[in-house]
C-alpha positions as CSV (number, residue, x, y, z in Angstrom):
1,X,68.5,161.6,129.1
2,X,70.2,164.6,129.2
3,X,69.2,167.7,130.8
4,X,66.8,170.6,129.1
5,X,69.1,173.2,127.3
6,X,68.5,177.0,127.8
7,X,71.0,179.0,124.9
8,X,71.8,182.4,125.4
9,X,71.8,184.2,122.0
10,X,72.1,187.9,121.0
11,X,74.8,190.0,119.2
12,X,78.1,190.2,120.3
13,X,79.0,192.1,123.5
14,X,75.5,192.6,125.2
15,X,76.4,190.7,128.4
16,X,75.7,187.1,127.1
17,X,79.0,185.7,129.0
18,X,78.3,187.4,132.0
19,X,75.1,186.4,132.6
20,X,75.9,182.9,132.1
21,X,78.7,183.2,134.8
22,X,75.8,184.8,136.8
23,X,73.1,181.8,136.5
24,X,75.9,179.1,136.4
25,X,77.8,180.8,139.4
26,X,81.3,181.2,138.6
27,X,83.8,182.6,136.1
28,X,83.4,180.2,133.5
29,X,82.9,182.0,130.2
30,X,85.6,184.5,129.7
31,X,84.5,188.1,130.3
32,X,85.8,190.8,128.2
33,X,85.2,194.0,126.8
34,X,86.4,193.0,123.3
35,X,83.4,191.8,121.5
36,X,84.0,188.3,119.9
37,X,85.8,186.9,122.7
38,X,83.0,184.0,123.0
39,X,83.3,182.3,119.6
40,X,82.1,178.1,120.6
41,X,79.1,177.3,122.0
42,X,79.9,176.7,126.1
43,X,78.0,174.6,128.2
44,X,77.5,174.4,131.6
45,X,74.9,172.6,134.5
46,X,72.7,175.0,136.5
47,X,69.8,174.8,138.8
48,X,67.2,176.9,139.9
49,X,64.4,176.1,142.4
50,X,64.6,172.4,141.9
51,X,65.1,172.1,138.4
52,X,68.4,171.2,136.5
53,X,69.3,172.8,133.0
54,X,72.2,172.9,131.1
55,X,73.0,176.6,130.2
56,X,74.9,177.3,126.6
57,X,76.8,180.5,126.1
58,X,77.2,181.2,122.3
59,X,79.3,183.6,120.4
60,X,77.4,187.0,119.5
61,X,75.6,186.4,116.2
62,X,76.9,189.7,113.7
63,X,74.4,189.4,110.5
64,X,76.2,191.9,108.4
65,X,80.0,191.2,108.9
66,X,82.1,188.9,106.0
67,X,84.7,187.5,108.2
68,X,85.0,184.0,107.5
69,X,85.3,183.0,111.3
70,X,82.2,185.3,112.2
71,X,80.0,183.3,110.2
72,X,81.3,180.6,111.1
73,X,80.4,181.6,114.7
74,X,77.0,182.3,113.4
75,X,76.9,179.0,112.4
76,X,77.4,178.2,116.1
77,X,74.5,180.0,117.4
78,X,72.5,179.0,114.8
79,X,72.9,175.3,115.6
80,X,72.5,176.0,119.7
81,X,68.9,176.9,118.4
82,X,67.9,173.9,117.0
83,X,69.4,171.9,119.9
84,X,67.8,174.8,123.0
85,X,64.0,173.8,124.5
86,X,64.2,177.5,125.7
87,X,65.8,180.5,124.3
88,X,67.2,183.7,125.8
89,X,67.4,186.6,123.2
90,X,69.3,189.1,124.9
91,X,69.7,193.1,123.6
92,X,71.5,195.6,125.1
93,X,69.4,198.4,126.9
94,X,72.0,201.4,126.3
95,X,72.2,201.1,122.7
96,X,68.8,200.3,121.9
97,X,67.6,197.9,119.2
98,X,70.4,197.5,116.3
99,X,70.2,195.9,112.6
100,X,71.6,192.8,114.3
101,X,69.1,192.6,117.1
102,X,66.5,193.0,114.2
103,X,67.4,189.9,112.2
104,X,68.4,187.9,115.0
105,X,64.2,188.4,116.7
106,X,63.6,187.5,112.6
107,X,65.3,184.2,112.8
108,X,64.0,183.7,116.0
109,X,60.1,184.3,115.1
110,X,60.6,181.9,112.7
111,X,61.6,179.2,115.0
112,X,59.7,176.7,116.9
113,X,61.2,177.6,120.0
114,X,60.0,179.5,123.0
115,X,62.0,182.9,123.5
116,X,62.9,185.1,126.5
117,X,63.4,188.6,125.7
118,X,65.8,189.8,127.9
119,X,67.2,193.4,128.2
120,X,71.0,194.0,129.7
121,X,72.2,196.3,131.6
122,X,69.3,198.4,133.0
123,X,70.3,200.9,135.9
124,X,67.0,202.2,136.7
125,X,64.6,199.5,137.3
126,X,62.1,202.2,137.7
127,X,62.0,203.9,134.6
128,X,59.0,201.5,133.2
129,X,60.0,203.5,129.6
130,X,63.6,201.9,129.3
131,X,62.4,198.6,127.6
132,X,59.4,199.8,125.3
133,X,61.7,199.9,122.8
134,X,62.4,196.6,122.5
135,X,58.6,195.6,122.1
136,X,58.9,196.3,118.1
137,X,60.9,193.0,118.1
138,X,58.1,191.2,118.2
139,X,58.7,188.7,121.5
140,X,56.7,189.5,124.0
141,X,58.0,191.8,126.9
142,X,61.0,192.5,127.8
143,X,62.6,191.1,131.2
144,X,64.8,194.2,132.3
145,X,68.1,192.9,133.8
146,X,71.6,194.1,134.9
147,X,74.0,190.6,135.0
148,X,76.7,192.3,135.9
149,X,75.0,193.2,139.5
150,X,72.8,190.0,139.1
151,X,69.5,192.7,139.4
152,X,66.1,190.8,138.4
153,X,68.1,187.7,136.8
154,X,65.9,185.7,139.5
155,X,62.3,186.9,137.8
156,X,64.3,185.6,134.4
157,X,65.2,182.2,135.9
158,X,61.3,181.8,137.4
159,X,60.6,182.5,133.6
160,X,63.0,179.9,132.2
161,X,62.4,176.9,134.5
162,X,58.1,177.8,133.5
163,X,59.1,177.3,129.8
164,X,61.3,174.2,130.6
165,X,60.2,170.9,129.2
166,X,58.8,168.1,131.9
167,X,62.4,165.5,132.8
168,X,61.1,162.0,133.6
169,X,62.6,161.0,136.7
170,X,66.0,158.7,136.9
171,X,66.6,158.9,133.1
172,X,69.3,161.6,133.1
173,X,72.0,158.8,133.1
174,X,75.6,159.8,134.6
175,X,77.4,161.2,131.6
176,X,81.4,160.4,131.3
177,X,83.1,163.4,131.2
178,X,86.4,163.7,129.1
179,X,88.8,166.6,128.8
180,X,90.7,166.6,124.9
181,X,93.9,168.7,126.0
182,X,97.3,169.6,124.3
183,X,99.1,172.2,122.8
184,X,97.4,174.6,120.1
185,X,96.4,173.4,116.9
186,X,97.2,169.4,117.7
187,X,94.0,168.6,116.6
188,X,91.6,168.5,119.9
189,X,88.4,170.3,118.0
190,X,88.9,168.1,115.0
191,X,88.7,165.2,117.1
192,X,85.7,166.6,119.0
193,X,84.1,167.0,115.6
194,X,84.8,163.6,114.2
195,X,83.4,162.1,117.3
196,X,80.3,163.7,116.7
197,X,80.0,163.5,112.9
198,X,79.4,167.0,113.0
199,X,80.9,170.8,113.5
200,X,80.1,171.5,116.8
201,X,83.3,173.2,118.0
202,X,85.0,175.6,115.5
203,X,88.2,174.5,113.5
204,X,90.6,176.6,112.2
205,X,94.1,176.8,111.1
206,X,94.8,179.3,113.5
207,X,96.2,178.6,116.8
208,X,94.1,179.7,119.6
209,X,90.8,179.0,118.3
210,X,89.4,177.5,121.4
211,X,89.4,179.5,123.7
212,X,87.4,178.3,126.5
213,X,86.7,174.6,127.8
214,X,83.8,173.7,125.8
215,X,81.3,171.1,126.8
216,X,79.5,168.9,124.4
217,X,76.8,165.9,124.9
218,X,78.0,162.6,123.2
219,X,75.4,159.7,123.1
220,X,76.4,156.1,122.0
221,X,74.5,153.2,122.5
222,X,73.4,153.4,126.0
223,X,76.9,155.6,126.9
224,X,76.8,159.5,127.4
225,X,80.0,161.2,127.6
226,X,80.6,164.9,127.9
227,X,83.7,165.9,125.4
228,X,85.2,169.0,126.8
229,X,87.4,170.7,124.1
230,X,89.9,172.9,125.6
231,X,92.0,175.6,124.9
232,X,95.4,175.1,123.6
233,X,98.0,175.4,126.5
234,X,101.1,177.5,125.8
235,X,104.3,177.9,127.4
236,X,104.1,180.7,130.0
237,X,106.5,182.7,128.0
238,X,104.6,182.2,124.9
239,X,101.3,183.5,126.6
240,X,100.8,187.2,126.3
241,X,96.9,188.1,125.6
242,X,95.2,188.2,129.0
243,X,92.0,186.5,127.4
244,X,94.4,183.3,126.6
245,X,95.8,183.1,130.1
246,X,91.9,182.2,131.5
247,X,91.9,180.0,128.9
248,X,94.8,177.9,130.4
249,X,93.2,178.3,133.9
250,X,89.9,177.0,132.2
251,X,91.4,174.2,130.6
252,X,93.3,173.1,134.0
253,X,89.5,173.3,135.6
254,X,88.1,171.0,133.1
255,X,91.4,168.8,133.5
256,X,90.0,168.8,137.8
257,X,86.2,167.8,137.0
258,X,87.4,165.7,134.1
259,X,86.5,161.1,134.3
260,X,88.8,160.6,131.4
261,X,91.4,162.9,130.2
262,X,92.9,162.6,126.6
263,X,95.9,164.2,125.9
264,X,96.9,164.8,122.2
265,X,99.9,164.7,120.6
266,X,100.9,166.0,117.0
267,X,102.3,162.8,115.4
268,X,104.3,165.0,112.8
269,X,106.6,166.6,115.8
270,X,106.8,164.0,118.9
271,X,107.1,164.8,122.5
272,X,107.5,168.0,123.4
273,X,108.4,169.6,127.1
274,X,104.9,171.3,126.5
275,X,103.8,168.0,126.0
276,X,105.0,166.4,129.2
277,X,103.8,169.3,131.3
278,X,100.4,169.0,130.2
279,X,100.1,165.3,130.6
280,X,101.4,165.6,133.8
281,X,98.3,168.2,135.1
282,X,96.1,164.8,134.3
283,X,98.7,162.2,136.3
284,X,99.1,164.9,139.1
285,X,95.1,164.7,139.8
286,X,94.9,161.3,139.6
287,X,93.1,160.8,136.5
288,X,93.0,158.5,133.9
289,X,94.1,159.1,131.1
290,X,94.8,158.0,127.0
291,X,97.6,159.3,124.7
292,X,96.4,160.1,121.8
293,X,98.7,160.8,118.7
294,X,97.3,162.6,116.2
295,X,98.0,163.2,112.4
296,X,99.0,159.7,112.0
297,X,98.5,160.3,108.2
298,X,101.0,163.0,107.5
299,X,103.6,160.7,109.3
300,X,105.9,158.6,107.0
301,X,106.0,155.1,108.0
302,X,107.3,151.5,107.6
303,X,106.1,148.6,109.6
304,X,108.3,149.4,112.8
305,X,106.9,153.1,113.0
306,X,104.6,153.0,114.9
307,X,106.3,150.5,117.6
308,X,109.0,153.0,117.4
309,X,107.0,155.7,118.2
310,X,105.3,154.4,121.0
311,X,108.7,153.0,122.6
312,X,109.9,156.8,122.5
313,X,106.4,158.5,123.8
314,X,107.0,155.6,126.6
315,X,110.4,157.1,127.4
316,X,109.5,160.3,127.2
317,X,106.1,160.0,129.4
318,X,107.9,157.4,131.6
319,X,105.4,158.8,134.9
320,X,102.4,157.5,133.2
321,X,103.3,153.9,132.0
322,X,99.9,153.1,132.2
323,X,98.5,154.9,129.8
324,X,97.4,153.6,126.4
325,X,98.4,155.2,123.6
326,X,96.5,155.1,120.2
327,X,97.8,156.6,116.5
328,X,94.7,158.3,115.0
329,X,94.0,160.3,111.9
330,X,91.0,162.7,113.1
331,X,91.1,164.6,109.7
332,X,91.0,161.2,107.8
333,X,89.0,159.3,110.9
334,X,92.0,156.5,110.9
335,X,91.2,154.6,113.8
336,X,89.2,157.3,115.5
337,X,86.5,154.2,116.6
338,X,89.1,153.3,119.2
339,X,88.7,156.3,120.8
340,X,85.4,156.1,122.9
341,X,86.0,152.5,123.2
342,X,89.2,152.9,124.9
343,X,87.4,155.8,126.9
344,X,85.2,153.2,128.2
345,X,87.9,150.9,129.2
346,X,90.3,153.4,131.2
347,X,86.9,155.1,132.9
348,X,86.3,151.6,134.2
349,X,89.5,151.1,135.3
350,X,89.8,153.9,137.1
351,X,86.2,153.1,139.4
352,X,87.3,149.4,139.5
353,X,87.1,148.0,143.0
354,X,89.0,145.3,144.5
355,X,86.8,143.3,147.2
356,X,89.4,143.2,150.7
357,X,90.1,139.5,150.6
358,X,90.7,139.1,147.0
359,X,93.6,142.0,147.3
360,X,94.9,140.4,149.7
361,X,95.7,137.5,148.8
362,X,97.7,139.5,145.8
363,X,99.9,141.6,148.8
364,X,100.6,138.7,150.9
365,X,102.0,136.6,147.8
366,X,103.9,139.6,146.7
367,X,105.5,140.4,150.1
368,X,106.2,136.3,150.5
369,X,107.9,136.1,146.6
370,X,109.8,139.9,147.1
371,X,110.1,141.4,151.1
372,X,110.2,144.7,151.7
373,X,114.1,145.5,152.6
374,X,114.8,146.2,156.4
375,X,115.6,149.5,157.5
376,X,118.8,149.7,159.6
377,X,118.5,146.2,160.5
378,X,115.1,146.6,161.8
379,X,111.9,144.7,159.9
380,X,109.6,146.0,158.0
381,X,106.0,144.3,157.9
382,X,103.6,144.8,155.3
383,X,100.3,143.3,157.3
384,X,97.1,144.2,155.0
385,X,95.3,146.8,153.0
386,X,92.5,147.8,151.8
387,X,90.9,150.1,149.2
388,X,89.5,153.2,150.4
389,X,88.4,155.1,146.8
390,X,87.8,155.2,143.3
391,X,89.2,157.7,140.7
392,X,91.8,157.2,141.0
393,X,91.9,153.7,143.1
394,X,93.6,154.6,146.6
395,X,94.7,151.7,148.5
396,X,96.0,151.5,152.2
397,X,98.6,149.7,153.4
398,X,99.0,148.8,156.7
399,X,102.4,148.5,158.3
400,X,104.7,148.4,161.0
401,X,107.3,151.2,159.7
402,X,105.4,153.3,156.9
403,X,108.8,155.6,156.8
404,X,110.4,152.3,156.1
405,X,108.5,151.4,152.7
406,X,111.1,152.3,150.4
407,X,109.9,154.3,147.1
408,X,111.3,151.3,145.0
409,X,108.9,148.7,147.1
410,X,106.0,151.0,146.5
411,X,106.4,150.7,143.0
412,X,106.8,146.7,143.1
413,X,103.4,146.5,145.1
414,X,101.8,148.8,142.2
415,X,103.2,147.0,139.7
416,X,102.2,143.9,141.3
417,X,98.3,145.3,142.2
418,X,98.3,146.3,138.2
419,X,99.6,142.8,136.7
420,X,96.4,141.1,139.4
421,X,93.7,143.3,138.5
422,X,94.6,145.8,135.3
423,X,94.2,149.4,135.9
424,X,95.3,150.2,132.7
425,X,95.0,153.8,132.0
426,X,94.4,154.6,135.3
427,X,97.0,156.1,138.0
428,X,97.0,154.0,141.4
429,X,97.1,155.7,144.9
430,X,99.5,153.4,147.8
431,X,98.9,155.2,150.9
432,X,101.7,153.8,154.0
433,X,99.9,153.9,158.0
434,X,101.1,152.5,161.2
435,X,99.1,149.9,161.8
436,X,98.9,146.3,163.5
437,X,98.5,142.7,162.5
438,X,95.1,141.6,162.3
C-alpha cells in the first residue's frame, strides 16, 4: 500500500517549498521569491525516525484572486486534502495572520483531517509572544519554525510521524516509476490525467504549465506505478526565465530515478531535433523507454498513415530501435489502455534475466553461424558471457582481444541477444574484458 501522505498547505509564498526541500533533503521544489511559482501538487518520499511518508508540496491557496489558473491551483490543494492523513497549515510569522490564512484554517476546521499549525520564519525562538497571534485560527498551537535555517523543523517532524496513521508491514508494494517527458504542451499532463480519470496535474493551453517533476500514485489491479509529469524541455536558446531552467534540470532528475520513461511526441508536427535530444537523455541512462505519439486525432489519415509515420519516427530515432511506439489520443482517450500495459511490458524487459547457460548457448551459435572478423590477421575469440545487471540488462563478454570486437559485431551479438530473449523497449549493455576459455 502506499505510504501515509503529509500535504503542506498555506497561502502562497510562506515558505511551503522550502520546507519541503528541508524535510525531503534536497532541492526539489523550485524556490523563489515570486509567489505562485509552485502551482501542481509535488510529491516526494521522506523519513523521519523510522517512519516513511510521502511529503506533497502544493501551490499556495489565494481565496480572493479570479485568475482562472489560481483557482485552478486551489483546486489542487483542495484535492491534496482529501487525499493527506496529516496536514501542515503553514502561516507566515512576519506578516501575521491574513484574509487568506483565515479561510484556509476555515476550510481546514471543517475537515476530518488532523492539522499542524506551523509558523515560518521565526528569528527569535525566544520571544514566546511571536506566535500568539496565530492562536485565533483556531488549531491548536503554533509550532514556530525557520525552514530556511531548518530551526525546530525536527520538533515539527516528531509531531507529524505521532499523527501518522499505523503502515502494516510488507504491504507497501514496489511502485513502477515512469517519467512522461517532451517538449511543452505535447500533451504529458493530459495523459497523466487520462491515466487517472481525474485532474490531478494542471492542464493548460499555455506552454510551461508544469513546472516541476510532479509525482503521482497510480494503482491498477495489483500494479502501482508512480507517473511523474515533467516540465516541458526547451531548446537552450529558447529558455530564458531562471525558474524554467530548474525545471529542465528537474525533469533530467526524474528522467535518472525514472523504471519506464515515456517520451511524447506531438503527432500533428513529427520529429523534431528537440525531440531526439530528449529521447536520447532516456537511451543515454539506460532506460527503457515507449514512444508515445500523441494527438493522433487531429492527424489526417488513410490506412498507410500510421505505418508511415512509424517508418519515419524509426528513421528519425534510429539509436533506440527498440522502443515501441504507440499513436494515442489522450484528449479523446484513443488507445490510451495501451499505455500502462505496454509500461508493464518494457519494465519487465528491462529487469529480465537470462540464466548463464541458456545465454550461452545463444553466443556460441551466433559466433559459430557469423565470427567475429580478425584483427590484422590475428583471431578474435568470443569465449562466454554472462549477465551482470538489470535496468538496463548488462552483459559481459569474455574475450581474447576486447579492442578487437568491432562496433558492427557488437551490434550483431545485441541483435542476436534481442531476437533469443526480447528486450523490447529496453536498451542492452555489451561490456568487452580479457578473459580466458573456460
Amino acid at each position: 500500500m502506499p505510504k501515509p501522505i503529509v500535504a503542506i498547505i498555506g497561502r502562497p509564498n510562506v515558505g511551503k517549498s522550502t520546507l519541503f526541500n528541508r524535510i525531503t533533503g534536497g532541492r526539489v521544489a523550485i524556490v523563489e521569491d515570486t509567489p505562485g511559482v509552485t502551482r501542481d501538487r509535488l510529491y516526494r518520499d521522506a523519513e523521519w525516525c523510522g517512519r516513511q511518508f510521502t511529503l506533497v508540496d502544493t501551490g499556495g491557496i489565494a481565496t480572493h484572486q479570479d485568475d482562472p489558473l489560481v483557482a485552478r491551483v486551489r483546486n489542487q490543494a483542495e484535492q491534496a486534502l482529501k487525499e493527506a492523513d496529516v496536514i501542515i497549515f503553514l502561516v507566515d510569522s512576519r506578516t501575521g495572520i491574513t484574509a487568506d490564512d483565515e479561510e484556509i484554517a476555515a476550510l481546514l476546521r471543517r475537515s476530518d483531517r488532523p492539522v499542524i499549525l506551523v509558523a515560518n520564519k521565526v528569528e527569535d525562538f525566544s520571544d514566546p509572544t511571536v506566535t500568539h497571534e496565530f492562536y485565533r485560527l483556531g488549531l491548536g498551537d503554533p509550532v514556530p519554525i525557520s525552514a530556511a535555517h531548518g530551526l525546530n523543523t525536527g520538533d515539527l517532524l516528531d509531531r507529524v510521524v505521532e499523527l501518522l496513521p499505523a503502515v502494516p508491514a510488507g504491504e507497501e508494494g514496489d511502485a513502477l516509476k515512469v517519467a512522461i517527458v517532451g517538449r511543452p504542451n505535447v500533451g504529458k499532463s493530459s495523459l497523466v490525467n487520462r491515466l487517472l480519470g481525474e485532474e490531478r496535474v494542471i492542464v493548460s493551453d499555455l506552454p510551461g504549465t508544469t513546472r516541476d517533476a510532479v509525482d503521482t500514485y497510480i494503482r491498477r489491479g495489483e500494479r502501482e506505478y508512480i507517473l511523474i509529469d515533467t516540465a516541458g524541455m526547451r531548446r537552450k536558446s529558447r529558455i530564458t526565465v531562471p525558474t524554467e531552467r530548474y525545471s529542465v534540470l528537474r525533469a533530467l532528475r526524474a528522467v535518472e530515478r525514472a523504471d519506464v520513461v515515456l517520451v511524447i511526441l506531438d503527432g500533428t508536427e513529427g520529429v523534431t531535433e528537440q525531440d531526439k535530444k530528449i529521447a536520447g537523455y532516456g537511451h543515454e541512462k539506460g532506460k527503457a523507454t515507449i514512444i508515445v505519439v500523441n494527438k493522433w486525432d487531429l492527424v489526417p489519415k488513410d490506412e498507410r498513415t500510421m505505418d508511415h509515420y512509424r517508418e519515419a519516427v524509426r528513421q528519425e530515432l534510429s539509436f533506440m530501435a527498440y522502443a515501441p511506439v504507440l499513436f494515442i489520443s489522450a484528449l479523446t482517450g484513443q488507445r490510451v489502455d495501451q499505455v500502462l500495459m505496454t509500461i508493464d511490458a518494457v519494465g519487465e524487459a528491462a529487469s529480465r534475466r537470462v540464466a548463464t547457460g541458456t545465454l550461452n548457448a545463444v553466443v556460441r551459435e551466433a559466433v559459430l553461424l557469423t565470427p567475429p572478423p580478425s584483427v590484422k590477421g590475428q583471431e578474435v575469440k568470443i569465449y562466454y558471457a554472462t549477465q551482470v545487471k538489470v535496468k538496463p540488462p548488462t552483459f559481459v563478454f569474455f574475450t581474447n582481444r576486447p579492442e578487437g570486437v568491432h562496433f558492427s559485431y557488437q551490434r550483431y551479438l545485441e541483435n542476436q541477444l534481442r531476437q533469443a530473449f526480447g528486450f523490447e523497449g529496453t536498451p542492452i549493455r555489451l561490456i568487452f574484458r580479457r578473459g580466458r576459455e573456460r
